[in-house]
C-alpha positions as CSV (number, residue, x, y, z in Angstrom):
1,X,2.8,-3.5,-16.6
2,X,-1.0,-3.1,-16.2
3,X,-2.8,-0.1,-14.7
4,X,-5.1,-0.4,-11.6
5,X,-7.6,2.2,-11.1
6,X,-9.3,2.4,-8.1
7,X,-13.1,3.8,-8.3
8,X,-14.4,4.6,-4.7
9,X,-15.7,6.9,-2.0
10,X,-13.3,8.6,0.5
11,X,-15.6,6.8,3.5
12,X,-13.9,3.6,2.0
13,X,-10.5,5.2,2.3
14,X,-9.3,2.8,4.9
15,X,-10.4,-0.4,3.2
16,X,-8.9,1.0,0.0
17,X,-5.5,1.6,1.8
18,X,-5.5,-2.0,3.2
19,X,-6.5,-3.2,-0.2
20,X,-3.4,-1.7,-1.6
21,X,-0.9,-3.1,0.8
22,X,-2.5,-6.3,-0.1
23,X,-1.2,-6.0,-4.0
24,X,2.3,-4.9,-2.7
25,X,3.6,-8.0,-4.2
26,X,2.0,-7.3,-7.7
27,X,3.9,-4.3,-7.7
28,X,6.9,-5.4,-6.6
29,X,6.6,-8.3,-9.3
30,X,6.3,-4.7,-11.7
31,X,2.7,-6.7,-13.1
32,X,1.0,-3.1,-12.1
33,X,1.0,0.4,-11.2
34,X,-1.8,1.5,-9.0
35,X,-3.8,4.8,-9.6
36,X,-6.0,6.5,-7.0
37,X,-7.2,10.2,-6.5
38,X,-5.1,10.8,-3.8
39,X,-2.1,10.8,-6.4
40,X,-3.5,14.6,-7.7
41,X,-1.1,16.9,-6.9
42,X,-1.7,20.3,-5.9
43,X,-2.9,22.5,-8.8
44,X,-4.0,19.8,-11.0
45,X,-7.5,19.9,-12.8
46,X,-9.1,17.2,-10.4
47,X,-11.7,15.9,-13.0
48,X,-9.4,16.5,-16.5
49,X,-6.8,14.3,-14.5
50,X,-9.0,11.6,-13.0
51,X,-10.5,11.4,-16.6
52,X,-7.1,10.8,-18.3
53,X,-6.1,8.0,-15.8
54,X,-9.6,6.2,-15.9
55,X,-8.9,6.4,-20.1
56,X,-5.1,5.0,-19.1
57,X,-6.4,1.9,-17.0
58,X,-6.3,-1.4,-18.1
59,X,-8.4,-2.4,-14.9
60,X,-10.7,-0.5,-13.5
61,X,-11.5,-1.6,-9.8
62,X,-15.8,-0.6,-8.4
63,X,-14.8,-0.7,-4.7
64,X,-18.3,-1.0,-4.2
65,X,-20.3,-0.3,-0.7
66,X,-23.7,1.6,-0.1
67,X,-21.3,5.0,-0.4
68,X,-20.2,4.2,-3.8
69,X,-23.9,3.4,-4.7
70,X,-25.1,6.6,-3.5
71,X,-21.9,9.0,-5.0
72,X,-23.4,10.2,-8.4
73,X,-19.3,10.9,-9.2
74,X,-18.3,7.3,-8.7
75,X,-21.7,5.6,-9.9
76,X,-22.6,8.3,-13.0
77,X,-19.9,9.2,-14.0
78,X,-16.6,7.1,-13.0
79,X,-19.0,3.9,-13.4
80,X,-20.5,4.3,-16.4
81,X,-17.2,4.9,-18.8
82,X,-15.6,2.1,-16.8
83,X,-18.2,-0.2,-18.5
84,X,-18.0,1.6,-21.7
85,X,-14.2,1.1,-21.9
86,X,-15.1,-2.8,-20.4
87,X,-18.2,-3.5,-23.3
88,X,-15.5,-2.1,-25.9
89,X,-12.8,-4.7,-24.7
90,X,-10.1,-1.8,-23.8
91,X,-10.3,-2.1,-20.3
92,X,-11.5,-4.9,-17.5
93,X,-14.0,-3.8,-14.9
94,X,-13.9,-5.9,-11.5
95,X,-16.5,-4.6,-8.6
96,X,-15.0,-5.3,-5.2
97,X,-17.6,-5.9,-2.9
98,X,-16.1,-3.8,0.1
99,X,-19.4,-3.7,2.5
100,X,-22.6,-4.9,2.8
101,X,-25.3,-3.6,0.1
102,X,-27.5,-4.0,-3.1
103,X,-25.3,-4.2,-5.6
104,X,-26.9,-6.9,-7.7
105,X,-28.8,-4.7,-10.0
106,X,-26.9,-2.4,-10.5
107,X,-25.6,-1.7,-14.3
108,X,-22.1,-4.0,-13.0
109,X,-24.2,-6.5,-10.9
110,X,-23.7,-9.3,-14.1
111,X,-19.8,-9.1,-14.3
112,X,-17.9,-11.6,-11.6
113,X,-17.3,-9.8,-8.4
114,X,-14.8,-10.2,-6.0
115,X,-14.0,-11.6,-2.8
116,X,-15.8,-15.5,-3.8
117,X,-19.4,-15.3,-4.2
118,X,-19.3,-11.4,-3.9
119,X,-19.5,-11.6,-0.2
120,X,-18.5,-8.1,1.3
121,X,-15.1,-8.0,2.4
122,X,-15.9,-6.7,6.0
123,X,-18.6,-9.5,6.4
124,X,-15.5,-12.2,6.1
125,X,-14.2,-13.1,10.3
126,X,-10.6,-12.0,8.8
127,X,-10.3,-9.5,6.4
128,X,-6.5,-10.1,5.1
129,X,-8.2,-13.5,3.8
130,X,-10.8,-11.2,2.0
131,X,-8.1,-8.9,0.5
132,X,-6.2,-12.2,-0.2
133,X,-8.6,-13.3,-2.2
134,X,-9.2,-9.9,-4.0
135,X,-5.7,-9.8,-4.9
136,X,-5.7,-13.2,-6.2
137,X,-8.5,-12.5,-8.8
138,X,-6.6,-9.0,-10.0
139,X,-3.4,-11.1,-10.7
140,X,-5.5,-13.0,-12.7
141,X,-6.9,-10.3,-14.6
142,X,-3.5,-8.2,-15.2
143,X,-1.4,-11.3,-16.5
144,X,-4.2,-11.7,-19.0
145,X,-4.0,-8.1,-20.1
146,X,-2.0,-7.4,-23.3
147,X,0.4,-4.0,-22.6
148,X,3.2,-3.3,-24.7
149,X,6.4,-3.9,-23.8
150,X,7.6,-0.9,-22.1
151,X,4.0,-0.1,-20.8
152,X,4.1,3.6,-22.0
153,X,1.0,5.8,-22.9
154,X,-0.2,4.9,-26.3
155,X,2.1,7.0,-28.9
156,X,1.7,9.7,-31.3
157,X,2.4,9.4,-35.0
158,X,4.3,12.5,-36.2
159,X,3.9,13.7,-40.1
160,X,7.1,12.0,-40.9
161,X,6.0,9.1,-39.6
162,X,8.1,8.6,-36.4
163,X,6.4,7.7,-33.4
164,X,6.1,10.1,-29.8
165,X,5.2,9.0,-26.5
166,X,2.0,11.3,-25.8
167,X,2.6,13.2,-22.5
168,X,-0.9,14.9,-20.6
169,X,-0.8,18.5,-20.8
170,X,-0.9,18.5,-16.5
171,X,0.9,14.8,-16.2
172,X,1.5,14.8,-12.5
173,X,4.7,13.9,-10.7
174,X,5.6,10.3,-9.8
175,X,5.7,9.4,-6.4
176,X,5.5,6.8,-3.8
177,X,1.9,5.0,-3.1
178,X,3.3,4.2,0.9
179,X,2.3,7.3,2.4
180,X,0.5,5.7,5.4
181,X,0.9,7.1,8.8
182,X,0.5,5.0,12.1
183,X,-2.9,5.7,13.4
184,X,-3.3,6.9,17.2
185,X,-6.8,5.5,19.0
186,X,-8.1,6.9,21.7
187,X,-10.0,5.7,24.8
188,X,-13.2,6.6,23.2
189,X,-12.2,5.4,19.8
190,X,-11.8,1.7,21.6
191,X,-14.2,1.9,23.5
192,X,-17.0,2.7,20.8
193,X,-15.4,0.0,18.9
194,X,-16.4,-2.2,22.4
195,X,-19.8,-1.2,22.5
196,X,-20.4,-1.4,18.7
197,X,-19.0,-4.9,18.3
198,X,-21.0,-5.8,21.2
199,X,-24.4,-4.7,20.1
200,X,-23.3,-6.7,16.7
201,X,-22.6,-10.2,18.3
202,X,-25.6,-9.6,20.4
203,X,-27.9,-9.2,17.3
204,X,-26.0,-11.8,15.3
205,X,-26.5,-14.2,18.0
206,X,-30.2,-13.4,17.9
207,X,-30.8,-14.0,14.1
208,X,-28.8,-17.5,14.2
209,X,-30.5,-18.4,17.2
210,X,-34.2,-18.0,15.2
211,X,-32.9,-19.0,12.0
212,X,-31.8,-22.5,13.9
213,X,-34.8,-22.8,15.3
214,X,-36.8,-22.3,12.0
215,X,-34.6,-25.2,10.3
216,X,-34.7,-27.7,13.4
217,X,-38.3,-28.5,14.6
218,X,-37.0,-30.6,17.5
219,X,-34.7,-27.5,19.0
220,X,-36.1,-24.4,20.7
221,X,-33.8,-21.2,21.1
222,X,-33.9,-18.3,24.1
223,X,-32.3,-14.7,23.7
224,X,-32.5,-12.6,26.4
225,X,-30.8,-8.7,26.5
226,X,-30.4,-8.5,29.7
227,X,-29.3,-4.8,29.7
228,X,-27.1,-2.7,27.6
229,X,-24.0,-4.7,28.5
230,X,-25.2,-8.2,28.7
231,X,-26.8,-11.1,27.1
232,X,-28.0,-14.5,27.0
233,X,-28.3,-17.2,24.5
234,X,-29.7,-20.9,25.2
235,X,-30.4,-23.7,22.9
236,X,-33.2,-26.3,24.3
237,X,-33.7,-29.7,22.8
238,X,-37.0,-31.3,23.5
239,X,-37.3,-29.2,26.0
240,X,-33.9,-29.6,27.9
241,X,-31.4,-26.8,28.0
242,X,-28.4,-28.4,26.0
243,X,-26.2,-25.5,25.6
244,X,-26.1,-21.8,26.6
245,X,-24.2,-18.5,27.4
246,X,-23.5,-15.3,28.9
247,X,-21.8,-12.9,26.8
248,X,-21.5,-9.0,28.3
249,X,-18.5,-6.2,28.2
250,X,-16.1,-6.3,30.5
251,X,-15.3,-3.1,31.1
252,X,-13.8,0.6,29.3
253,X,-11.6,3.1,29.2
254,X,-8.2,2.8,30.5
255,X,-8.6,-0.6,31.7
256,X,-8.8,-4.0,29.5
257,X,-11.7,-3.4,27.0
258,X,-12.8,-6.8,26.7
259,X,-16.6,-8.9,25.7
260,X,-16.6,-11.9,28.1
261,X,-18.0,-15.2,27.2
262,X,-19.6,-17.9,30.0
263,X,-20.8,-20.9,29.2
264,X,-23.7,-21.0,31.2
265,X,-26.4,-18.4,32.0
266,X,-25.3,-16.6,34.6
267,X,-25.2,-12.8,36.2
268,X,-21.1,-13.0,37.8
269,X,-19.4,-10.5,35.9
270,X,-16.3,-12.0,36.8
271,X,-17.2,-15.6,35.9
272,X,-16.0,-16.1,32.4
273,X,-14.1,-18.9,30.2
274,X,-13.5,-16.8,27.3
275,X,-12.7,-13.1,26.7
276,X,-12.1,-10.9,23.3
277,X,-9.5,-7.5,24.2
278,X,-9.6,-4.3,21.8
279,X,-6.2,-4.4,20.5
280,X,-4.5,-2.6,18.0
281,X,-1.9,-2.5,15.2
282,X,-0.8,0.5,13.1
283,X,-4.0,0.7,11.2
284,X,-7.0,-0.5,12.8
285,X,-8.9,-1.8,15.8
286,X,-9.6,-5.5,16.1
287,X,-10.4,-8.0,18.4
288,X,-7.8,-10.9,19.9
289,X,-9.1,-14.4,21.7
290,X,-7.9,-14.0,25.3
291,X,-6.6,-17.8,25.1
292,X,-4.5,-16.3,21.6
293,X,-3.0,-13.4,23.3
294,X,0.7,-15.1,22.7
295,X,0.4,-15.2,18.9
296,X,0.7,-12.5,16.8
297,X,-1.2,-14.1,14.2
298,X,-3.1,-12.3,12.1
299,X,-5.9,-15.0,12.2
300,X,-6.3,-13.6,15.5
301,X,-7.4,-10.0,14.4
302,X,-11.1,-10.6,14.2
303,X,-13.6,-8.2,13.2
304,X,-17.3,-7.5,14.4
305,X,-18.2,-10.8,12.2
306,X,-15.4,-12.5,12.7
307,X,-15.8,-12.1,16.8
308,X,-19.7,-13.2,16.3
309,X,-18.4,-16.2,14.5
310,X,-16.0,-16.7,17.2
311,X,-18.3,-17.0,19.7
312,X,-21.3,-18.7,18.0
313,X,-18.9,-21.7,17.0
314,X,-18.2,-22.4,21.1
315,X,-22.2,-22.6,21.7
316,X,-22.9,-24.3,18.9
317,X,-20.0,-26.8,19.0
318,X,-21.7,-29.2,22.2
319,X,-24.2,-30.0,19.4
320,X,-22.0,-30.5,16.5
321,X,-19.2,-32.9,18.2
């Protein structure tokens, strides 16, 4: 059995929590034990015991994001012998590109990074396939580490020559890694959610719109914020309107949170052929496809990106059919 580690900031808790559940199955298979900080228990020395698992790992996991960057524990100190234990062969470093940043250069920007291509898990439309991926590439890495069979701590040679298991001076008590708790969101906690994703898709539909219109010298694009709960996008070829939209939030609070899609420029509120609802499981805030509301797929549960995506793939597709 192989040792994870997880290296990361607690402002990635959440994605480190749905990370876990994602390698459920790797521990249920008994290929790995996971290892986090939130395992100290109470009276421990925090850095002597953080120290002695990050010597224990066999793979050490950068859950990197602009917070791990700028935490001089995670990059200076945490980093840094994870590489060391990595250049020496004893361990396996893998950066998990969690968010958004520049990460490239960085003293682990040369090993292979995961999801594919090192594209950020929270810029992928659904994030289970991110993590899906992710856990793909540490099964990989743990069924090529070599562990001895029982997958104790390295032993201790006595003078007479028989062997004992070391044991850490504070080794702390085993315990269960499912400590999650349902999450309880509140009317403002959706509705931020509403606003932020909508100010997302409205600037994601403005930097396609101009990168389209750099590539393809025959089309011309429009984007027009209307106000702070509206937009427009149009797409003109040779001159003639051949696609557009209205895209604006549908309403807050107690009622259904939604971002409404027409397809056609046009200021009725209550004229729309699409519409994405804030819903909710027992971890997160996500958006659902009004026409989807039956399934309870998780292909359904689309982020800030994946709702952009969502949207920009029904304008787009009267060109591409």
């Amino acid at each position: 059995m192989a040792t994870v580690f997880f290296s990361y900031t607690h402002a990635d808790e959440a994605l480190r929590n749905e990370l876990e559940i994602h390698l459920s199955l790797l521990k249920r298979q008994g290929l790995i034990e996971a290892w986090h900080d939130r395992r100290i228990v109470a009276g421990s020395h925090i850095d002597n015991v953080i120290s002695g698992e990050l010597e224990r790992a066999d793979v050490i996991l950068l859950l990197v994001s602009a917070s791990f960057i700028a935490s001089d524990y995670c990059y200076s100190t945490e980093m840094e012998r994870a590489l060391e234990r990595h250049a020496s062969g004893d361990a396996q470093v893998i950066p998990v590109i969690l968010r958004a940043c520049d990460w490239h250069g960085a003293p682990f920007g040369k090993l292979l990074a995961t999801p594919a291509d090192g594209k950020p898990v929270t810029s992928w439309p659904n994030q289970d396939e991110a993590f899906t991926d992710v856990a793909k590439s540490i099964r990989k890495a743990v069924t090529a580490v070599p562990r001895a069979a029982t997958g104790a701590n390295p032993s201790m040679v006595t003078p007479g020559g028989s062997a004992q298991a070391a044991v850490p001076a504070h080794e702390p008590l085993p315990r269960s890694s499912n400590l999650r708790l349902k999450k309880e969101f509140s009317d403002f906690d959706r509705d931020a959610f509403l606003t932020n994703g909508f100010d997302f898709i409205a600037r994601f539909f403005q930097g396609t719109l101009q990168a389209l219109e750099e590539r393809n010298e025959d089309f011309k694009t429009r984007f027009e914020r209307i106000d702070s709960r509206t937009f427009t996008a149009s797409i003109y070829k040779s001159g003639k309107a051949v696609t557009q939209c209205t895209v604006s939030i549908g309403s807050y609070g107690r009622g259904s949170s939604e971002i409404r899609y027409a397809d056609s420029v046009s200021s009725n509120a209550n004229g729309f052929n699409e519409a994405l609802t804030v819903k909710e499981d027992t971890q997160k805030l996500f958006f659902k496809p009004m026409m989807n509301m039956v399934s309870g797929s998780a292909q359904d549960q689309l982020s800030e990106q994946g709702a952009a995506e969502y949207y920009w793939s029904r304008l787009i597709e009267r060109l591409q059919s």
